[in-house]
C-alpha positions in Angstrom: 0.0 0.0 0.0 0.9 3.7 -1.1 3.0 5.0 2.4 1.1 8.2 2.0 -2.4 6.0 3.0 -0.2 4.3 5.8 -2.5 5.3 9.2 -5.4 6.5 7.4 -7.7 3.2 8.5 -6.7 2.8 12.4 -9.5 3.0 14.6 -10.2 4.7 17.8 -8.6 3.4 20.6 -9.9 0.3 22.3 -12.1 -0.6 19.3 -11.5 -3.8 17.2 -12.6 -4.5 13.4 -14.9 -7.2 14.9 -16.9 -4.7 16.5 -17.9 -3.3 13.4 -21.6 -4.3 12.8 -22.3 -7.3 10.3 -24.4 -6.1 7.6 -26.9 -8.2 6.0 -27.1 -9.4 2.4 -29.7 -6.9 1.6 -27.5 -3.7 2.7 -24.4 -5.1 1.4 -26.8 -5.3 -1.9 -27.9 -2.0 -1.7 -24.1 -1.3 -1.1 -22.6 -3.0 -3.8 -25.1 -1.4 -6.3 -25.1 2.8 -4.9 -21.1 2.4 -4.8 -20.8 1.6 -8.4 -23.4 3.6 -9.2 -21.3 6.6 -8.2 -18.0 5.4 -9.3 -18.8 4.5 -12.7 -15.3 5.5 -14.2 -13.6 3.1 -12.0 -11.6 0.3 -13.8 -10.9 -2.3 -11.2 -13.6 -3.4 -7.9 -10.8 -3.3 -5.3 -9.8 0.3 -6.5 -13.4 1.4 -6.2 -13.9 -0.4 -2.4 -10.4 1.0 -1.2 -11.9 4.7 -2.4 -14.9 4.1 -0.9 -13.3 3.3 2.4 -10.9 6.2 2.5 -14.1 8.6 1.6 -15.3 7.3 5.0 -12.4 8.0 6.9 -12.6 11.7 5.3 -16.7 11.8 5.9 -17.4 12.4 2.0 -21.2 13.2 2.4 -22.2 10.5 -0.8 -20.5 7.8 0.9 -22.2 8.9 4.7 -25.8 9.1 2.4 -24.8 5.2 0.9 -23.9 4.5 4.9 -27.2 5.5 6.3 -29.0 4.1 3.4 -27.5 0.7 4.7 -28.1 1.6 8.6 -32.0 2.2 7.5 -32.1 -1.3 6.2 -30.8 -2.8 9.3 -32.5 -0.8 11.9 -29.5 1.0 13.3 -28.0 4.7 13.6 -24.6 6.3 14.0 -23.7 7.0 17.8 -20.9 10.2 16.5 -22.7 13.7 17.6 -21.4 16.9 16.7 -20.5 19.6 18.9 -21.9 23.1 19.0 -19.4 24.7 17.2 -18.9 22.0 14.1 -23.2 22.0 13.5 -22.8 26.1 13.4 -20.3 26.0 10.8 -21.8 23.6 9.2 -25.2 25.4 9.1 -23.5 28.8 8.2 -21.4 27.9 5.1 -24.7 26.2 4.0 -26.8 29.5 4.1 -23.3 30.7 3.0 -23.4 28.7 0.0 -26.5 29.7 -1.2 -25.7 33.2 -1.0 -23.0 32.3 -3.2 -24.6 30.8 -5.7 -27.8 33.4 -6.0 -26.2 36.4 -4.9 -22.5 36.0 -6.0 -21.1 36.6 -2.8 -18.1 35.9 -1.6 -17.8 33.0 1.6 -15.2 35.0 4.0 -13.8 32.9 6.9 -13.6 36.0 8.8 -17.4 36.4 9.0 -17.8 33.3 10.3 -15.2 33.7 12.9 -17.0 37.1 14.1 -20.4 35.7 13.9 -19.5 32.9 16.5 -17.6 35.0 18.6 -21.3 37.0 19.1 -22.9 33.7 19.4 -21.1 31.8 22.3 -19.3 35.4 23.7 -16.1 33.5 25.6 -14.9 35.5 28.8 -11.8 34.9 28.9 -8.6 35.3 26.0 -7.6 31.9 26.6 -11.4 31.1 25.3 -11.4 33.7 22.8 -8.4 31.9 20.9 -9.7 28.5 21.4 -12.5 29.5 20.1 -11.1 31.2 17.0 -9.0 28.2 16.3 -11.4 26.0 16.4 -14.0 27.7 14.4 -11.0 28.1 11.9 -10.5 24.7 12.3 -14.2 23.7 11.2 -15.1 26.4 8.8 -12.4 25.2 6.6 -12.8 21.7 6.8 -16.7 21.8 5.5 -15.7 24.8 3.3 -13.2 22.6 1.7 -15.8 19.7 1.8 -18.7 21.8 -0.3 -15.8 23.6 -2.7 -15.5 19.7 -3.8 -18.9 19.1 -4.4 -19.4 22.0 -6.3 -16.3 21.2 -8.0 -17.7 17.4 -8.6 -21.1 19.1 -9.8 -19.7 21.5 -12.2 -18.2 18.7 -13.9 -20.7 16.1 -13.9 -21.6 15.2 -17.5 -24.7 13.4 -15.9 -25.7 17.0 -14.3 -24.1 18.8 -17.5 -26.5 16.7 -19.8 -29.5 18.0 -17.4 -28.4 21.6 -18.0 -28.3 21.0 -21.7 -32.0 19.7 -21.5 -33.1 23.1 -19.4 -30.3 26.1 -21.0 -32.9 29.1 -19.5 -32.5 27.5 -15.7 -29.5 27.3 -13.3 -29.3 23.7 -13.3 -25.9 22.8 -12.4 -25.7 25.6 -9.4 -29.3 24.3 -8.3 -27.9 20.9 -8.1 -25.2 21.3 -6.8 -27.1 23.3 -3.5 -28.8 20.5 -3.3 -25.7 18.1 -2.6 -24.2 20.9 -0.2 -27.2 20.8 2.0 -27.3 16.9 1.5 -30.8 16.4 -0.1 -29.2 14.9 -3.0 -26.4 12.8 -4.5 -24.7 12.5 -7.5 -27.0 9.2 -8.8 -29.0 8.1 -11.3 -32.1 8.4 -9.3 -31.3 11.7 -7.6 -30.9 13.5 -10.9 -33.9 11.3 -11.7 -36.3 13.2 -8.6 -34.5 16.5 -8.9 -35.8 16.2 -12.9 -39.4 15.6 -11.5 -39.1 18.4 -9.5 -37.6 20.8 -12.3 -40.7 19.5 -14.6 -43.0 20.6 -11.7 -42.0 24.1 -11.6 -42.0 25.0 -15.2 -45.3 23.6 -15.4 -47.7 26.1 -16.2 -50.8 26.1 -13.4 -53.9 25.3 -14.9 
């Protein structure tokens, strides 16, 4: 294995691979079909598995929707919470995002880091630069995630072909909202509903 993957796969401490659930034929099924779904330009299985794993490790939103599709099959749910800080980042760059995208406006870390310091108000300056580190820390990590997938968007030719169908409408940025705030994923069937839904609003009311 590449030494630049060495580490990436080690698990918390005083957890064992055998603790990781067993999943039934059905979700390993469901797996199986959503991964290749996704990773159509793949050319060998193994490559495909290994980049689904290492999409895990990095909490790539597609693979966490494939995840939880799987979990809902076997009656389970994740046990990780978020805290405070990480679930206000996240929420901001979202609304962030879509001020982007409408508006053209410009998604400036230093905003964020002003608008939490009014939200939790630390006391102290020890708290004041903890708290600037880490919402440094977490602005960049899902601003890096959703540059990605509006990266991966803008380059879909699955998405692109969409667009070509509807050249008056904002397809591709619509889209690509729509995988920021995790309501859809790059797939055959979610560019299937998000169709339906585009049909639907260019209807004309009777």
């Amino acid at each position: 294995m590449d030494s630049g993957y060495r580490g990436e796969f080690m698990l918390k401490k005083s957890l064992s691979m055998l603790d990781v659930h067993q999943y039934s034929k059905d979700a390993l099924k469901y797996f199986y079909k959503q991964l290749f779904e996704i990773y159509t330009d793949d050319e060998e299985v193994l490559k495909a598995i290994f980049l689904f794993f290492r999409m895990i490790i990095r909490e790539d939103e597609d693979v966490k929707k494939i995840i939880e599709g799987m979990d809902k099959k076997e009656g389970i749910k994740a046990q990780k919470s978020k805290l405070k800080i990480e679930k206000i980042a996240e929420t901001w760059l979202k609304k962030a995002y879509f001020q982007h995208l409408y508006h053209k406006y410009s998604i400036i870390r230093g905003y964020f880091t002003n608008f939490t310091k009014e939200i939790i108000q630390p006391k102290s300056r020890e708290g004041k630069d903890k708290l600037k580190r880490t919402s440094i820390y977490y602005f960049d990590r899902y601003n890096d995630k959703y540059k990605k997938k509006l990266k991966r968007c803008r380059s879909n030719e699955r998405v692109l072909e969409l667009q070509k169908k509807y050249p008056k409408l904002n397809i591709v940025d619509a889209f690509a909202f729509g995988l920021i705030i995790e309501k859809f994923a790059t797939t055959n069937e979610d560019l299937e509903w998000f169709e339906n839904i585009v049909q639907i609003l260019i209807k004309r009311r009777e």
